[in-house]
C-alpha positions in Angstrom: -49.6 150.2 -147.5 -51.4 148.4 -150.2 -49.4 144.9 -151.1 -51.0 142.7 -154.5 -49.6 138.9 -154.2 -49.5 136.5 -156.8 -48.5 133.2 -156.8 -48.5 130.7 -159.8 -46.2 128.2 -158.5 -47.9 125.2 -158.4 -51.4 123.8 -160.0 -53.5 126.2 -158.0 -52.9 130.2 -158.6 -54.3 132.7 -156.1 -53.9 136.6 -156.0 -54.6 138.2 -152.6 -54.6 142.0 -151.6 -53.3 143.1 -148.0 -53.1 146.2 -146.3 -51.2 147.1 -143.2 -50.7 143.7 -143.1 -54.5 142.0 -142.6 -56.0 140.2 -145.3 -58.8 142.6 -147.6 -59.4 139.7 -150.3 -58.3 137.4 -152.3 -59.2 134.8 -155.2 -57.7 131.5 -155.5 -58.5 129.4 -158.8 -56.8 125.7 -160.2 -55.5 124.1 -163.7 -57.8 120.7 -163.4 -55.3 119.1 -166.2 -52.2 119.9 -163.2 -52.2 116.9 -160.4 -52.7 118.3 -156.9 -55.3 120.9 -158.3 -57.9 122.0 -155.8 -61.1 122.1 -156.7 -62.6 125.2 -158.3 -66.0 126.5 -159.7 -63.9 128.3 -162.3 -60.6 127.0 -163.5 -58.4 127.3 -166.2 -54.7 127.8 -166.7 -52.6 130.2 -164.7 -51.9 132.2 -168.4 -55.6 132.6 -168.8 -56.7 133.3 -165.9 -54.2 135.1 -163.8 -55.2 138.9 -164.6 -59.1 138.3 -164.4 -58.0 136.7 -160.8 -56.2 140.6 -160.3 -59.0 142.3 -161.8 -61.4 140.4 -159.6 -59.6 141.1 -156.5 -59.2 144.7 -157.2 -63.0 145.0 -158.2 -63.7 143.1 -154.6 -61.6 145.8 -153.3 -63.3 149.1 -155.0 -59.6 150.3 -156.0 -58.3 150.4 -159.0 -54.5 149.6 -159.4 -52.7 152.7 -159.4 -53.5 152.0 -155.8 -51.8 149.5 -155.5 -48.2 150.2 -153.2 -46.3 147.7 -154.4 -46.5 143.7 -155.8 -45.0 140.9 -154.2 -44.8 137.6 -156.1 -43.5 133.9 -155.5 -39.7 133.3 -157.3 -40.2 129.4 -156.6 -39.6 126.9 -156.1 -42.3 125.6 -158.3 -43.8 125.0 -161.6 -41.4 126.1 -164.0 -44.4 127.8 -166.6 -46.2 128.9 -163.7 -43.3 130.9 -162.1 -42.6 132.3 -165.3 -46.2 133.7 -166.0 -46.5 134.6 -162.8 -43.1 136.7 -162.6 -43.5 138.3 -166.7 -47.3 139.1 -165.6 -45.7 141.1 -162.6 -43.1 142.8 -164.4 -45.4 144.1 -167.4 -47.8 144.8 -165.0 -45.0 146.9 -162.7 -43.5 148.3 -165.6 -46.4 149.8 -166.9 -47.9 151.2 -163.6 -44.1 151.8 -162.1 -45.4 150.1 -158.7 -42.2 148.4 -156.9 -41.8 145.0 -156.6 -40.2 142.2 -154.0 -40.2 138.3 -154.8 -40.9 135.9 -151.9 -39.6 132.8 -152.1 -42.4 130.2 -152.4 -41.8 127.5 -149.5 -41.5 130.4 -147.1 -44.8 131.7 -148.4 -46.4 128.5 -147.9 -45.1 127.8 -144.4 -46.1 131.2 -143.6 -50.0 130.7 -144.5 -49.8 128.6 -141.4 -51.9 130.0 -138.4 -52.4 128.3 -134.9 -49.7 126.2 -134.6 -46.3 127.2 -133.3 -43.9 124.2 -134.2 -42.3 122.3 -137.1 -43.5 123.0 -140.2 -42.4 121.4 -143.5 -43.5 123.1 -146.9 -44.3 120.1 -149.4 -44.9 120.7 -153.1 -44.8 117.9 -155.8 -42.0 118.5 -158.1 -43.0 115.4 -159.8 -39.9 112.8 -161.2 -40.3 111.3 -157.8 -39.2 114.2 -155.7 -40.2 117.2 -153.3 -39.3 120.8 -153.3 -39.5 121.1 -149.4 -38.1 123.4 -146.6 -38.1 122.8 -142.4 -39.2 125.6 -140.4 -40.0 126.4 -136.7 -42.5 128.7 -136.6 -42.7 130.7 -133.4 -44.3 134.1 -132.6 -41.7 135.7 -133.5 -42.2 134.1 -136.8 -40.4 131.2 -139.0 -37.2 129.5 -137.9 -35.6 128.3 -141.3 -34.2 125.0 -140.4 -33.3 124.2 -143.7 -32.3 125.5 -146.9 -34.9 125.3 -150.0 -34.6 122.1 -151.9 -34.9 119.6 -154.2 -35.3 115.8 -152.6 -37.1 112.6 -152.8 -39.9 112.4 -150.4 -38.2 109.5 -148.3 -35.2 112.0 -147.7 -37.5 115.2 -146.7 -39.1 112.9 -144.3 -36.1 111.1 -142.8 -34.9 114.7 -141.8 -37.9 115.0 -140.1 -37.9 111.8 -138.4 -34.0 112.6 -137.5 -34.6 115.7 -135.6 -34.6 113.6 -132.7 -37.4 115.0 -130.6 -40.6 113.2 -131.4 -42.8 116.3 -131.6 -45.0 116.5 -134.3 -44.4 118.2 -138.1 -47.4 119.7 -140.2 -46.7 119.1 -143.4 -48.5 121.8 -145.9 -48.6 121.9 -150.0 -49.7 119.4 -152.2 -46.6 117.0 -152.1 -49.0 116.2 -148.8 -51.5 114.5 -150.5 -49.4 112.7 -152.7 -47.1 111.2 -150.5 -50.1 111.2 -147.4 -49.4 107.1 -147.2 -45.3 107.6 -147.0 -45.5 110.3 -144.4 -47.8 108.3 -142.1 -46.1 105.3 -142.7 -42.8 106.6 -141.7 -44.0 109.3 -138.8 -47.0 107.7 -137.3 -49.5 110.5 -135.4 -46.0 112.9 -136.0 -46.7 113.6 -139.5 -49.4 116.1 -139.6 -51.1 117.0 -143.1 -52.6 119.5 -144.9 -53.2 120.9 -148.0 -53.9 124.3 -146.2 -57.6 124.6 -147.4 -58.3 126.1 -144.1 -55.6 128.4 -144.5 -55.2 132.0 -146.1 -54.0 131.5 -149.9 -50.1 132.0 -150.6 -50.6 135.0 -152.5 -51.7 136.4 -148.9 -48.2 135.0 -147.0 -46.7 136.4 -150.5 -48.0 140.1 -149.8 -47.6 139.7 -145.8 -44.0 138.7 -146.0 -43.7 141.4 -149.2 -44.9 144.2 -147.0 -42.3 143.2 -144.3 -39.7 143.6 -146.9 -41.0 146.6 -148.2 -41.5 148.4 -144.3 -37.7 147.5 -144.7 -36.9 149.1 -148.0 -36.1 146.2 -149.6 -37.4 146.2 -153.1 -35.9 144.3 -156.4 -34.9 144.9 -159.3 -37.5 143.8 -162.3 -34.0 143.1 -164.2 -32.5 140.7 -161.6 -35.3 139.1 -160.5 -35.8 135.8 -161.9 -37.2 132.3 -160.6 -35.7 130.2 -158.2 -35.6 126.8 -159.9 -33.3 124.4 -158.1 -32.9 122.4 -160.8 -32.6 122.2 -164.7 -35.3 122.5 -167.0 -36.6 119.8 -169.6 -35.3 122.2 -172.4 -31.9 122.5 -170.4 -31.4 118.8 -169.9 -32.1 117.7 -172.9 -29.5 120.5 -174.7 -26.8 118.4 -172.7 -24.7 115.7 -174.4 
């Protein structure tokens, strides 16, 4: 089985291709203007760039992409016009090549890039305004532990649930909400507050595909009609419409 994984939900975008599970290739690329942006020979924005990134993994590969088994793309949380290119690239893409389709959501993905380390793990992304979208996993052999459900936080409350657990052992924190709230983490969980931005790790279009290809050995596919971005909270456009 041939997975393709996208993910567009924060200010870097990366497309990986997995079969049977291991890793074939992937490219990852970052919006300079988006804060948290990794550095990149070749960036641009996720609109412009995403399907070059599929085309460049698929030429990498030597397949073309009625190959492909099946896509499996982050729902989010995450940039709001990043989840939405990356899900309508997906769908026209699906519904033009009638390859199935599963949606991962995106702080499972990113804990899930993880590799030697079996603990606490704490997906971190900058959802500016102040605040975190974050999630609290174990990760074992088995796999991940959810600890927590997806959500939407101040930084200062993600950590304190942390810190609460009680147990002292340490938390790798992974995403770019990492970097920008390095000084509060430390500050708050001394040498327990372990950080990354997970340049040493896979991309999350690789945890994408791995965890869609678990789905899919399950026969679990979704529906391009019902699947739609996992927000947790209200758009610009949608608060400003209120009275």
């Amino acid at each position: 089985m041939r997975v393709l994984g996208i993910d567009t939900s924060t200010a870097t975008a990366s497309v990986a291709l997995v079969e049977d599970g291991k890793l074939l290739c992937e490219e990852v690329r970052s919006d300079p203007r988006q804060p948290g942006a990794l550095s990149s020979a070749s960036r641009g924005n996720h609109a412009e760039i995403l399907l070059p990134l599929v085309d460049a993994v698929l030429n990498k590969a030597g397949l073309p992409l009625s190959e492909v088994s099946a896509f499996a793309v982050s729902i989010g949380p995450g940039s709001f016009t990043g989840l939405r290119i990356g899900l309508s690239t997906v769908k026209g893409l699906a519904y033009g090549w009638k390859i199935p389709v599963v949606g991962i959501p995106t702080l499972l993905a990113v804990a899930a890039r993880v590799t030697g380390w079996d603990g606490l793990i704490c997906s971190f992304l900058d959802a500016r305004k102040k605040e975190v979208y974050a999630a609290l996993f174990r990760k074992k052999r088995q796999g991940l532990e959810h600890l927590t459900h997806d959500l939407v936080a101040t930084p200062e409350e993600v950590v304190q649930k942390v810190k609460s657990l009680g147990n002292r052992e340490p938390c790798l924190f992974i995403g770019d909400g990492a970097q920008v709230y390095a000084n509060l983490i430390t500050a708050a969980l001394g040498n327990r507050g372990l950080l990354t931005l997970g340049e040493t790790y896979p991309s999350t279009a690789c945890a994408v595909a791995q965890l869609g290809e678990e789905r899919l050995n399950r026969q679990e596919f979704d529906s391009l009609g019902s699947l739609v971005p996992l927000y947790l909270r209200p758009s610009e456009a949608e608060l400003k419409k209120k009275p």
